[in-house]
N, C-alpha and C positions, 0 to 999 in steps of 0.2 A: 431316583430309580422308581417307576412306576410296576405293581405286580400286574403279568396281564392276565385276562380272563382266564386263558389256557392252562393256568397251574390247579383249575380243580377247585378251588374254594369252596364255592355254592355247592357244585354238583356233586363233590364227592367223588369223579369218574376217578379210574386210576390211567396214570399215562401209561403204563404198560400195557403194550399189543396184546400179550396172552390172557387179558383176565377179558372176561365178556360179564354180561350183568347178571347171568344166571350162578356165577361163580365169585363175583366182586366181592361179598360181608366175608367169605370162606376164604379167599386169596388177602383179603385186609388183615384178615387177624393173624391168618401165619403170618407174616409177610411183618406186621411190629411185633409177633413173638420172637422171630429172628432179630430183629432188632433189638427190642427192650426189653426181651427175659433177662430180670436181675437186676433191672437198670429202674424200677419201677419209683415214683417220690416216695414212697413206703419204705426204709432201708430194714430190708427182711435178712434174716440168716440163713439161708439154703441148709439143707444136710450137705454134709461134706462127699462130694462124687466117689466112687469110684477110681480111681488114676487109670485109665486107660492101658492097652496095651505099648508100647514102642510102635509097630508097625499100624497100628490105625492111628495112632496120634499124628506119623506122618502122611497117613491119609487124608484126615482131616484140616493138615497146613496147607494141601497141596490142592484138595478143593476146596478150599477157601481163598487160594490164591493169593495169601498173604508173602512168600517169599517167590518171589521169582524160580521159575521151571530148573533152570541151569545151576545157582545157586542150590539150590535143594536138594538137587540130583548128585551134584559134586559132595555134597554134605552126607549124604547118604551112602555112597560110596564110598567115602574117604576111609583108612585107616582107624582113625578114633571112633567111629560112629557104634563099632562094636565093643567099645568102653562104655558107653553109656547103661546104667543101671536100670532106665525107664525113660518113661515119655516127660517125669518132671523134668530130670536129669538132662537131656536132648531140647528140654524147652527152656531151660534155663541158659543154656549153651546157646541158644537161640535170640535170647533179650540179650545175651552179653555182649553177640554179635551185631546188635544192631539190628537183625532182621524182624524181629517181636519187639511189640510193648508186651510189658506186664500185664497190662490189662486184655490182648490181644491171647499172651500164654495161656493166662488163669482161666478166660471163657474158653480155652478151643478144650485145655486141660476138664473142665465141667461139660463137654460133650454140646456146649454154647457157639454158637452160628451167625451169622446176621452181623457182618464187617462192612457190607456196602451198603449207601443209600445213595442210589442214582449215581451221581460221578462225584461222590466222596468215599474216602475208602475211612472208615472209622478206628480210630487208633487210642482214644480211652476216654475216658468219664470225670469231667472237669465239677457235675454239680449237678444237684437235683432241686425242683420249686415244685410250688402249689399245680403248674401246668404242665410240667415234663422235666424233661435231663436236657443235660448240654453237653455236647463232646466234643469232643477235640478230632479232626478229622485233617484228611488230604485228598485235593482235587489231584483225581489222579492223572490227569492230561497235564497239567499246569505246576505240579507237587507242590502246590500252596498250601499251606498251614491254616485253618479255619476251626469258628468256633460252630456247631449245627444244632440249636436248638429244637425238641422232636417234642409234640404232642405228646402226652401221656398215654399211655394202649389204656389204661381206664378212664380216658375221657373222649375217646374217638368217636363215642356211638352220643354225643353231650352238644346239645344245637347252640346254646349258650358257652361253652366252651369253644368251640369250634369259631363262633364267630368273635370270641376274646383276641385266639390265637392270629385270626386274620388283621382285628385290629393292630394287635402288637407287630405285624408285617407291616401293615399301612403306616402305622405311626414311624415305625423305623425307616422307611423307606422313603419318608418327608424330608430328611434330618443329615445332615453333613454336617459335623461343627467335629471339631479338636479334642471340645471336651464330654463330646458323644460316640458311643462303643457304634463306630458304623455297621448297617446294612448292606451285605454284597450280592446273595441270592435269597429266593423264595421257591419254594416247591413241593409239588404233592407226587409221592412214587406210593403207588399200591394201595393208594388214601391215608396213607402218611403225609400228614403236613409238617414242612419245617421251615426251621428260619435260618441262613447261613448269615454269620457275622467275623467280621474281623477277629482274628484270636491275639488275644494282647495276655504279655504275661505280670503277674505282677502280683497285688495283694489288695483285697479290699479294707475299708478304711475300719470298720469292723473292727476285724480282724488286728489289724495292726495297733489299733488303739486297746484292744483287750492283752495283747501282748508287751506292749512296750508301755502302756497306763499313757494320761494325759499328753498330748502334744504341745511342744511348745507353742508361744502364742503365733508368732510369723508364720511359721509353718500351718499351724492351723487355719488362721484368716486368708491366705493363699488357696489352699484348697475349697476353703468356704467362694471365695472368690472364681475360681474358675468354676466351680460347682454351678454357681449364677450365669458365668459367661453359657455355660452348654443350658441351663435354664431358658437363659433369655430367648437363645435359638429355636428352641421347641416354641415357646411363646408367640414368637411373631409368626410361626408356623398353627396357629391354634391350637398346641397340643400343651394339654396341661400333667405330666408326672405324677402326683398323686399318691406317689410309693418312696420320696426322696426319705433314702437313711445312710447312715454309713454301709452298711452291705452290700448296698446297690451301687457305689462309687470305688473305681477301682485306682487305686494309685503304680502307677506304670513310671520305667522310661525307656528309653531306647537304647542307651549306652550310658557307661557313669558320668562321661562327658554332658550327657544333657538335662534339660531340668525335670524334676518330677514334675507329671503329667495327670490329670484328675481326669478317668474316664467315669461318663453316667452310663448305669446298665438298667436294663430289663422296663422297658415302655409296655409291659402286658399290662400296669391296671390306667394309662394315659388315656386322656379323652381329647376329642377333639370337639376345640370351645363350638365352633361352626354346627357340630349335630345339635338338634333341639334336646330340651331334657324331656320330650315325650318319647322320642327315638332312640335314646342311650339304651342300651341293653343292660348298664349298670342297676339292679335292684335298690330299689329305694330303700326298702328296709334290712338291707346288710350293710356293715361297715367294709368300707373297701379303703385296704392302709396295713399300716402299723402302729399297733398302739403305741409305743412311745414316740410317735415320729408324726402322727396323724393333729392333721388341722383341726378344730371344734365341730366347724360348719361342714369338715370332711364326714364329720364322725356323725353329726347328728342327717346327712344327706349329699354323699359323692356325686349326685350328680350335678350340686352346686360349686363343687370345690372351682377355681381359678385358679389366676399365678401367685396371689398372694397366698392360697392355701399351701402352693409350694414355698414360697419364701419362710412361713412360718414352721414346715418339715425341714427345711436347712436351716432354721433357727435351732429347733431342736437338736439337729445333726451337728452343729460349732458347740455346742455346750456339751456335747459329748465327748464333740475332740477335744475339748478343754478339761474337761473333768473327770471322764471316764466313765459316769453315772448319767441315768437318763434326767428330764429336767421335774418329771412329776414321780413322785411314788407312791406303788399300789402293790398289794400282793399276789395280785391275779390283772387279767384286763381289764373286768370290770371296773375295780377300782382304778386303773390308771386312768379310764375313760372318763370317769366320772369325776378325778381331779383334775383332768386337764377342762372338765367342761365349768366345772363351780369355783376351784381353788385357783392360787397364785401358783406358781412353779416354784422349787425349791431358790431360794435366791443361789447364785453361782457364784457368790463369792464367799458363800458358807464355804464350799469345797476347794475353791482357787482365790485365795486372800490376795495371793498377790497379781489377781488381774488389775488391768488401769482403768480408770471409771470410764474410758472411753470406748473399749469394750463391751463393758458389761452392758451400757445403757444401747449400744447398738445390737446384742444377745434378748435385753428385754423388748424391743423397741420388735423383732423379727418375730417373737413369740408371745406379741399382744392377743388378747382372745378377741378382739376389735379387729376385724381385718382392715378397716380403717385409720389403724392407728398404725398399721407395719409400713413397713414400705411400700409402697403405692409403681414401684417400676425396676427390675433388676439394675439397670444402670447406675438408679440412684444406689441401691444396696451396694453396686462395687465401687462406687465412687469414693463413700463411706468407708467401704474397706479400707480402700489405696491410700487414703488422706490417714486413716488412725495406723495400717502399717508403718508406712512412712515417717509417721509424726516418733514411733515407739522403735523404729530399726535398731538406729544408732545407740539410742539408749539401754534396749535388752540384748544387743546381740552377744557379749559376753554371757550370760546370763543362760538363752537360748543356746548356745555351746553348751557349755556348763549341764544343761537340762537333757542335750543330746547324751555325753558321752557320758551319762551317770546311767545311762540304759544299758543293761548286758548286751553285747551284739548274737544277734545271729550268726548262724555258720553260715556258707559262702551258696548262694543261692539266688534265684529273680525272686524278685519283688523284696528287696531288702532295702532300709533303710538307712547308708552311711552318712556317719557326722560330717564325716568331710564335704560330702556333697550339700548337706544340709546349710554348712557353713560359708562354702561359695556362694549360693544361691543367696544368702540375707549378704555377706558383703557385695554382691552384686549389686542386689536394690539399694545399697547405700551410696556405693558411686553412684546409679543412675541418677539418687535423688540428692547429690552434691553436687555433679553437674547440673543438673536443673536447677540448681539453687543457685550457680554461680556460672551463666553460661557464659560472661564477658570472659572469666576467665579460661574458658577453653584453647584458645589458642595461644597463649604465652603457654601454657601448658603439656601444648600438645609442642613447642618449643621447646622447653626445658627436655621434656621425654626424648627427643632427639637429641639432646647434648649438641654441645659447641663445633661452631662448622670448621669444618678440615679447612683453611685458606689454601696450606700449599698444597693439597693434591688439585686443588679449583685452580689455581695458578697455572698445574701444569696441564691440566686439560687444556685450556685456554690458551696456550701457548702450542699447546700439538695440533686445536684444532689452525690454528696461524701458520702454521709450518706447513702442513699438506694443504690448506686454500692457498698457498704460493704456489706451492708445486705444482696445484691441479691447473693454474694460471698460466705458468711458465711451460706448461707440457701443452698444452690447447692454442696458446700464444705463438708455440714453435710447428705444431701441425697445421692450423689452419692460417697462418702467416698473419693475423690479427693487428 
């Protein structure tokens, strides 16, 4: 998906007809305060509004055009509408109905505006970064569900920012892989830049390791694994991540039937190996990362970072899902920075004794301070994987159970993680890797699974088909006098 000139970038123009250039900075800024009042990466605590009256609360659904004309009209009319105690009252009535999010209520409730961007109609607030918010939207022609990343309203007037954000379009819009959070659109309305993305529901790895502690090992070396897979793809794409942690990988699926899925998020700090490092707009004297997840040679100079510098962030990122603790510690960043540049890493099996030395030495081997001495190609890192999953399925998957269902569950919700699913998926890879171990045997196999053949109902096919080829003989014999 290529962005084309016309979205604005450079120029800043706005695509809307009514702004002209004598009005452009004055129509920009309303224009993301309807938008992003409230929504700002700063999470501030407003005074509490006012609650509006009933009759301008439904003024304000009705230009906003959040519930359809007819629907509103009916609702307004109806019976019960003169039950209502207030505009909460009526807007609560209104999320129960389907026709409100909560997040839709609350801003119109705080006398907040700014539901559309171009032909998304915006429906809540999935998340805030260093460059803007993310929301959760619907194209309203199409009522597709979508993720729309927005510049920050305090970084709009930011040349360096601005051109961050265009890279993070570019780099997205290189990229199709399974285990990368796709690019769908790009666009500037009113000198609002944004990034439209696939909305996937789910949990990031974060997240889920901070709630449910250490993952077991399969599960873990799996996600480590696909992690690589979407790696690689950037890669041969010249785009190097730069920002690999668990936060940024989301764990999705699509139904309980299918497997968990590792999506990579957020390519705002990626580079593309192809730009010179006189041309990077990356400052040389900032660290660009995360301290506990940052490469050495990231940290002492990002515009050197490669794919090894990511290999050795997803080094850090498997000792996490393994342990729950980062691999250096510090009490501030300094200090983390300064251990990951002079000292060893905590060894991991202070924390996880009962990893297999086959692990651990592929954990050290990822998070060498030699970028020489890590892995030298994704492939070979998944190969590595696949070969120590394999060799350890059979042998911990009891174990692996065992390690799932000792975790309290969650109540009923996306992005959850059941044992049961977990435990299909590792017997899964044990057939694959019992078949492969023994393919002569596949088809006595796939014999046996069919159990012993019916003779007589074969007998009596074979004798019916005998019966009607006479007949069909003796009828054709007698018409055409043969």
């Amino acid at each position: 998906m290529a962005i084309p000139p016309a979205l604005g970038w450079s120029s800043g123009r706005s695509t809307g007809d009514h702004v002209t250039d004598g009005n452009l900075e004055s129509a920009r800024t309303k224009a993301y305060e309807e938008v992003d009042e409230g929504l700002s990466r700063v999470d501030r605590k407003p005074r509490a509004p006012r609650e509006p009256s009933l009759e301008k609360f439904v003024k304000r659904v009705a230009r906003n055009k959040l519930v359809p004309a007819g629907i509103l009209d009916a609702l307004v009319s109806g019976r019960r509408f003169s039950s209502y105690t207030g505009a909460r009252d009526f807007a609560a009535h209104l999320v129960e109905g389907g026709h409100l999010t909560r997040w839709q209520a609350s801003r119109l409730l705080a006398g907040q505006s700014g539901f559309r961007l171009g032909k998304y109609k915006l429906l809540d607030r999935l998340g805030a970064g260093g460059m803007g918010v993310v929301l959760k939207a619907q194209h309203v022609h199409m009522r597709k569900i979508v993720a729309v990343k927005v510049l920050s309203g305090t970084l709009l007037k930011n040349e360096l920012a601005l051109k961050r954000f265009q890279r993070e379009a570019a780099a997205a819009a290189a990229l199709d892989h399974p285990n990368i959070i796709r690019a769908l659109d790009a666009d500037n309305v009113d000198g609002i830049p944004f990034l439209v993305m696939e909305y996937i529901e789910g949990k990031d790895l974060g997240t889920l390791v901070s709630e449910r502690g250490p993952l077991p090992v399969e599960l873990a070396c799996e996600f480590c694994r696909q992690t690589a897979a979407g790696l690689e793809h950037a890669w041969k794409r010249e785009l190097v991540h730069r920002d690999v942690k668990p936060a940024n990988l989301l764990l999705t699926r699509r139904s309980p039937s299918h497997p968990l899925v590792v999506k990579i998020l957020d390519f705002g700090l990626a580079r593309f190996t192809s730009t010179p490092a006189a041309a990077d707009i990356t400052s040389a004297d900032r660290i660009m990362g995360t301290v506990d997840f940052i490469a050495p040679e990231q940290a002492r100079n990002a515009k050197l970072a490669d794919a090894r510098s990511d290999v050795y962030s997803l080094g850090c990122t498997l000792y996490y899902l393994l342990t729950a603790k980062p691999a250096f510690d510090g009490e501030n960043p300094m200090e983390k920075l300064a251990a990951r540049l002079i000292d060893n890493p905590t060894p991991i099996g202070k924390h996880r004794p009962d990893l297999p030395d086959g692990l651990v030495k592929i954990v050290e081997r990822m998070i060498a301070k030699d970028p020489d001495a890590r892995f030298q190609s994704y492939a070979d890192l998944m190969a590595e994987m696949d070969r120590f999953a394999a060799a350890e399925a059979v042998a911990s998957v009891r174990e692996a159970l065992a390690a799932i269902k000792s975790v309290p569950r969650d109540e009923e919700g996306v992005g959850k993680l059941p044992s049961e699913l977990a435990l299909d998926q590792l017997l899964q890879k044990v057939d694959r890797e019992e078949r492969d171990a023994n393919p002569a045997d596949d088809s006595s196999s796939d014999a046996s699974a069919r159990g012993p053949v019916p003779w007589p109902l074969v007998a009596s096919i074979v004798g019916g088909c005998v019966v009607i080829g006479g007949l069909v003989w003796f009828l054709t014999r007698g018409l055409f006098g043969g």
